[in-house]
N, C-alpha and C positions, 0 to 999 in steps of 0.2 A: 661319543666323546666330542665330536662335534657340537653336538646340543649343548652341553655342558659350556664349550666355548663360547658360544654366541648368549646364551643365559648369562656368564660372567661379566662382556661387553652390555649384555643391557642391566645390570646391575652396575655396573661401573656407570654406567649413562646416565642412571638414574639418580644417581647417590652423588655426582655430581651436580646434577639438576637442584638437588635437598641442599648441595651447600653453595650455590650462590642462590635461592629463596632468602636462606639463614645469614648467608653475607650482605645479602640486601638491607637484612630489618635489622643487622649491628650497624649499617653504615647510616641508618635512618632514625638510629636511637636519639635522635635530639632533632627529626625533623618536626614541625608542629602541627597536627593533627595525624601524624602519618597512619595507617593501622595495620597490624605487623599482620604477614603472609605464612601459610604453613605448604609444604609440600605432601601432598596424596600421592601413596602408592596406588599402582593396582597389576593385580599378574595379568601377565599376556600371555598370548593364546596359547593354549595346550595340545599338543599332535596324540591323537590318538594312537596306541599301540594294541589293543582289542577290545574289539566293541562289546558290549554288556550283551548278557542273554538272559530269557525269560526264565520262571521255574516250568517244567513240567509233568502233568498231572500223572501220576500212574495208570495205564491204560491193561486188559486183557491179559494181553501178554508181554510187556514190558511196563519195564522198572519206573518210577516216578525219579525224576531229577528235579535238582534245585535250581534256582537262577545264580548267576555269575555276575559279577561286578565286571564293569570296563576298565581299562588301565588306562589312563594319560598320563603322559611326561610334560609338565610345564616346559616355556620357552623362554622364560626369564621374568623380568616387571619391566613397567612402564610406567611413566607420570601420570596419574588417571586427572591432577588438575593441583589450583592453587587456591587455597580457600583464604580469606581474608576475615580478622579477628574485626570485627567494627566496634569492640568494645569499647567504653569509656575511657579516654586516656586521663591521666593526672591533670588538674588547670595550676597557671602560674599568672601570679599578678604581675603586669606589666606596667600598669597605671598609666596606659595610652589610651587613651580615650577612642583611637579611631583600632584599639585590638578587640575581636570579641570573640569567644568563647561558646562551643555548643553544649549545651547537660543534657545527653537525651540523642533518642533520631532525628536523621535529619542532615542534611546538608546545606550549605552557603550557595546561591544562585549566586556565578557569576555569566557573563556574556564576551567574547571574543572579536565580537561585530559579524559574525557567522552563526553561530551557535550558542546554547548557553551551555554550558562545562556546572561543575558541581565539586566542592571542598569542603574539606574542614579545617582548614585554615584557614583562623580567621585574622591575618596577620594584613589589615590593608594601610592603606596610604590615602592619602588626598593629593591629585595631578594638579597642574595649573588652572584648569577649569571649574576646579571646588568637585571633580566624580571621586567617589568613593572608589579606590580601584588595589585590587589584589599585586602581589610583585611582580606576576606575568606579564603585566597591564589588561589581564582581563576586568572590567568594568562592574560591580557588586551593582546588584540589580533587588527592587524591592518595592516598594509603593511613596510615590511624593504624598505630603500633604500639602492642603490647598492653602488661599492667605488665611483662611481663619484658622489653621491647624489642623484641619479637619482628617481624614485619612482613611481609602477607602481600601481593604484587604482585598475586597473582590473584583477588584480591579486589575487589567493586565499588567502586570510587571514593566518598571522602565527601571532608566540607569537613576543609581543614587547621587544626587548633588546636594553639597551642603554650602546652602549660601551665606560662605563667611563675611562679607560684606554687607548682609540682610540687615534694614531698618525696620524694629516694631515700630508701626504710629503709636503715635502717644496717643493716651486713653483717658478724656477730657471726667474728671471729678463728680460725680453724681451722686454717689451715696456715701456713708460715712458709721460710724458706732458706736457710742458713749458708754461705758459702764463704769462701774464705783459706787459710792456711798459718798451722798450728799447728807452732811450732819442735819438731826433733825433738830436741837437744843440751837440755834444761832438766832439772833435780832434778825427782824427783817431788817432788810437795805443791804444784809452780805453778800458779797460774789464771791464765787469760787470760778477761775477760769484754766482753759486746757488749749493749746494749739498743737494744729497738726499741716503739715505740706502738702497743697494741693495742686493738681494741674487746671490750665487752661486745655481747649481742641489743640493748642498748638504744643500744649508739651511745657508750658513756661511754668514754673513752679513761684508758688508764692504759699504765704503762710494765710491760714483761717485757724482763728478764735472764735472758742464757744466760753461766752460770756452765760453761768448760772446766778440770778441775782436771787435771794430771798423774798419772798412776799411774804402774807399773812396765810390766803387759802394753800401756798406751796414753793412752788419758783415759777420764774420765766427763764427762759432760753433764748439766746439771741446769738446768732452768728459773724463774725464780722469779717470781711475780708481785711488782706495787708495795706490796701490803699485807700480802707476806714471807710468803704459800703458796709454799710449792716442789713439785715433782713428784720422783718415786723419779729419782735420777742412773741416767744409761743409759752401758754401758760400750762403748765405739767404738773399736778399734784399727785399724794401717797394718800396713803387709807393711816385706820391710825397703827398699823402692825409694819409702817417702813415699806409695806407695797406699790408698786407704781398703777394708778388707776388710768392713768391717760391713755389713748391708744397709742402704739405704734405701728410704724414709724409719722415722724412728723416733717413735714414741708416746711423750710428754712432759708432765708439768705437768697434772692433773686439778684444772684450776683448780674454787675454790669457784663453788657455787650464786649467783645473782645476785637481790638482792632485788629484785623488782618489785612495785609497787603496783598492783592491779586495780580499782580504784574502794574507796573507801574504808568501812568498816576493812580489808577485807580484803585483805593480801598473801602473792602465792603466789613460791614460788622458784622462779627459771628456771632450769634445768639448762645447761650450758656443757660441751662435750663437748670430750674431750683435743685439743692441739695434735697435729697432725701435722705433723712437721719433716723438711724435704728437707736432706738432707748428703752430696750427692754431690760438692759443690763443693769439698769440707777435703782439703788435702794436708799429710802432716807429714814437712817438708824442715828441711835445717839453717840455712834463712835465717829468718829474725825473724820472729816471730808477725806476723799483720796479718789475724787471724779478724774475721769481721762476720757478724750476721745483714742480708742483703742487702732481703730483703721479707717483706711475711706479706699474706694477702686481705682483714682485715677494713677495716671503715671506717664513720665515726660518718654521720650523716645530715647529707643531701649536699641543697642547694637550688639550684634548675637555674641558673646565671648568665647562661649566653652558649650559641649552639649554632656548629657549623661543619657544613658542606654534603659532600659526597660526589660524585665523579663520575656516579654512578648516581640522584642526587636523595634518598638520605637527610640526613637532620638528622638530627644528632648531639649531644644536650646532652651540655652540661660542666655539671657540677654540684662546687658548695662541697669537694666532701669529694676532690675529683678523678678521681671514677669520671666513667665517661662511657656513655650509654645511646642507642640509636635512639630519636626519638620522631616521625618519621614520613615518608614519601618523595613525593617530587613524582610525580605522571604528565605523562606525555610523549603524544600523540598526533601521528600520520601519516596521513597520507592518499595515496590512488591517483594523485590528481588534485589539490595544493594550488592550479594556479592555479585550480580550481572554487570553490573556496570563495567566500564573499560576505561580502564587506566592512561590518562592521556601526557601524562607527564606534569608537573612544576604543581604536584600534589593536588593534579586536576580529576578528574571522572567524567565521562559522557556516559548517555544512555547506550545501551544496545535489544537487540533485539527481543535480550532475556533477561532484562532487565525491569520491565515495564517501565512506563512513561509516569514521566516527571508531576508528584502531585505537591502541586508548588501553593504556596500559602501563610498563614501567621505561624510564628513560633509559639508553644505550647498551646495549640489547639493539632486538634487530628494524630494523637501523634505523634506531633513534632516534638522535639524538644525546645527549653530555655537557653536563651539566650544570656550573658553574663558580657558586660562591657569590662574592660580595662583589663582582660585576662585571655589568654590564650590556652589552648588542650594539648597536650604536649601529646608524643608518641607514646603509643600503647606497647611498646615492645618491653619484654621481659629477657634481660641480661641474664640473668639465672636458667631461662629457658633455651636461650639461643646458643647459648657454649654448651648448653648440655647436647644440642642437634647437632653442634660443630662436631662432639665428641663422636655421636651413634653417627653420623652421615662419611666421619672418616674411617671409622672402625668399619662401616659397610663396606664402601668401596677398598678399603683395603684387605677384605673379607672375599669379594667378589676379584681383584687380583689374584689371591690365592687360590678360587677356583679355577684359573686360566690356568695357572701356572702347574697345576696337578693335572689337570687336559693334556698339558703340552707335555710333560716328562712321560704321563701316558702312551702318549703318541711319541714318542721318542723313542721307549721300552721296545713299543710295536714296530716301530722301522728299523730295529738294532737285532728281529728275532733272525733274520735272515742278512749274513753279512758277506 
């Protein structure tokens, strides 16, 4: 009766133990990445009450026996552990640009300034310093890119800064692209002209015209800048099917020198080197002109406004002038073993020893999963699951009370035989 007692206490213990797991992942159903906990049984030790015997063989003069089974009386259960669902939870649009979202394995490297810790929460902020930093202030750590955008994955992880303040140089005009149909039926001496916004090295915007005049053998082409420099006319002809025979591209418009100031008095001239113009796009058909210069490369200085996210965990700024650059990439880390990990609080993880070490890296390579900007993973816990454990974990333990309670009247019987 005894045994019986102490079995009901670790039943009681343990069935406890199941409903604050289950209380945990109701009070966590709206944490963001959380991933909901289940509670393991396991029976504890068993006391033997007779040991098993072998069969044995009939001999001479005695009889052959069989073997015997052992008897054990379990000593109740125990929590044999807490396994942890790392399933996919639901994502939700946030349309925060600094939220993001994992599809897939994989965890968020953060750093503490000790350690680096590990979530799936990807709920951060930006400090006064422009770091990408989680709501603990742990610090979102991943790879910078350099000034050209460049960005090396295999590189050691540092902290994320986003330099909201960051100037693009302006990107001084060099090439450019024409296409349309230049009418083949018109007089010579017609123009058909197109402007389009170019930069200087400094960023200054002015307008260039491309002046197409009619000839006999075809047209010429001539460039002009806003401040009425022209470049020598380039002569461009078609075959007689409307084809363009010239090659491209053509060298155009040796725009003037650009005054810049170097600190003052002194100003040196910056040289501007010819346009290069693609015209492979000109047909000359007998339907109606409708030539355009389509694009050119350059562009004035560009201040970063907004970024947008990448499958792979780059950031992408948009900048003023509407160029767009890499300015740096999330790391992603996996593990051998996530449910080893050790739970550190504020929806953090470190490694442990059963865990394996941290293989840290790009998002979808290895593995890993994708990355999704402006969305957050919500909890994976199942409401329908958890009231159903609230239900079996109170029915236990109030299952394992009534075997106390049948001990004790037990033992009650017994101390009442002699009065």
């Amino acid at each position: 009766m005894l045994r019986s007692l102490f079995s009901g206490i670790t039943g009681l213990r343990a069935h406890q133990q199941m409903m604050d797991v289950t209380g945990n992942n109701i009070a966590n159903v709206n944490s963001a990445g959380y991933k909901a906990s289940t509670a393991v049984f396991e029976s504890a030790i068993s006391q033997a009450v007779k040991a098993p015997g072998a069969p044995v063989a009939g001999a001479a003069n005695a009889a052959a026996r069989g073997g015997v089974n052992g008897v054990q009386i379990g000593l109740g259960v125990k929590l044999g552990g807490v396994s942890t669902n790392f399933g996919q939870g639901s994502s939700q649009l946030t349309g925060v640009s600094t939220d993001f979202a994992l599809q897939g394995g994989g965890f968020f490297v953060t750093n503490n300034g000790i350690e680096n810790q590990f979530t799936r929460a990807g709920s951060f902020t930006m400090d006064a310093a422009g770091k990408l930093t989680a709501p603990d202030g742990n610090i979102v750590q991943g790879y910078m890119a350099n000034a050209a955008g460049v960005i090396n994955p295999n590189a050691a992880t540092t902290d994320i800064t986003l330099p909201v303040a960051q100037l693009l140089p302006a990107v001084s005009s060099t090439t450019m692209s024409m296409g349309g149909n230049l009418k083949a039926d018109v007089a010579n001496g017609t123009t058909v002209t197109s402007s389009i916004t170019t930069y200087d090295v400094l960023g200054a915007a002015s307008a260039t015209t491309a002046t197409f005049t009619k000839t006999a053998p075809g047209w010429n082409v001539q460039l002009t800048g806003e401040d009425g420099a022209a470049g020598a006319a380039v002569a461009i002809t078609f075959d007689g099917n409307g084809v363009l025979t010239t090659a491209s591209p053509i060298a155009a418009l040796n725009r003037p020198a650009v005054a810049a100031a170097v600190g003052p008095p002194v100003v040196v001239a910056v040289p501007v080197a010819d346009f290069e113009v693609d015209i492979t796009g000109l047909t000359q058909y007998a339907a109606s002109s409708s030539f355009g210069i389509t694009e050119q490369n350059g562009a004035a200085v560009g201040a970063l406004t907004t970024f947008s996210t990448t499958s792979d965990g780059q950031l992408i700024g948009i900048y003023s002038n509407g160029k767009k650059q890499a300015l740096a990439q999330l790391a992603v880390a996996i593990f051998n073993n996530p449910d080893g990990l050790e739970k550190v609080g504020d929806s953090n993880y470190r490694t442990s020893v059963n865990s394996g070490v941290a293989l840290i890296g790009s998002a979808t390579v290895g593995g890993r999963g994708s990355i999704q900007g402006g969305s957050l993973e919500m909890s994976n816990v199942d409401l329908a699951s958890e009231f159903t454990n609230l239900i079996v974990a109170q029915r236990g333990f109030a299952a394992n009370s009534r075997t106390m309670t049948a001990a004790d009247e037990m033992l009650q019987e017994l101390m009442s035989i002699k009065r």
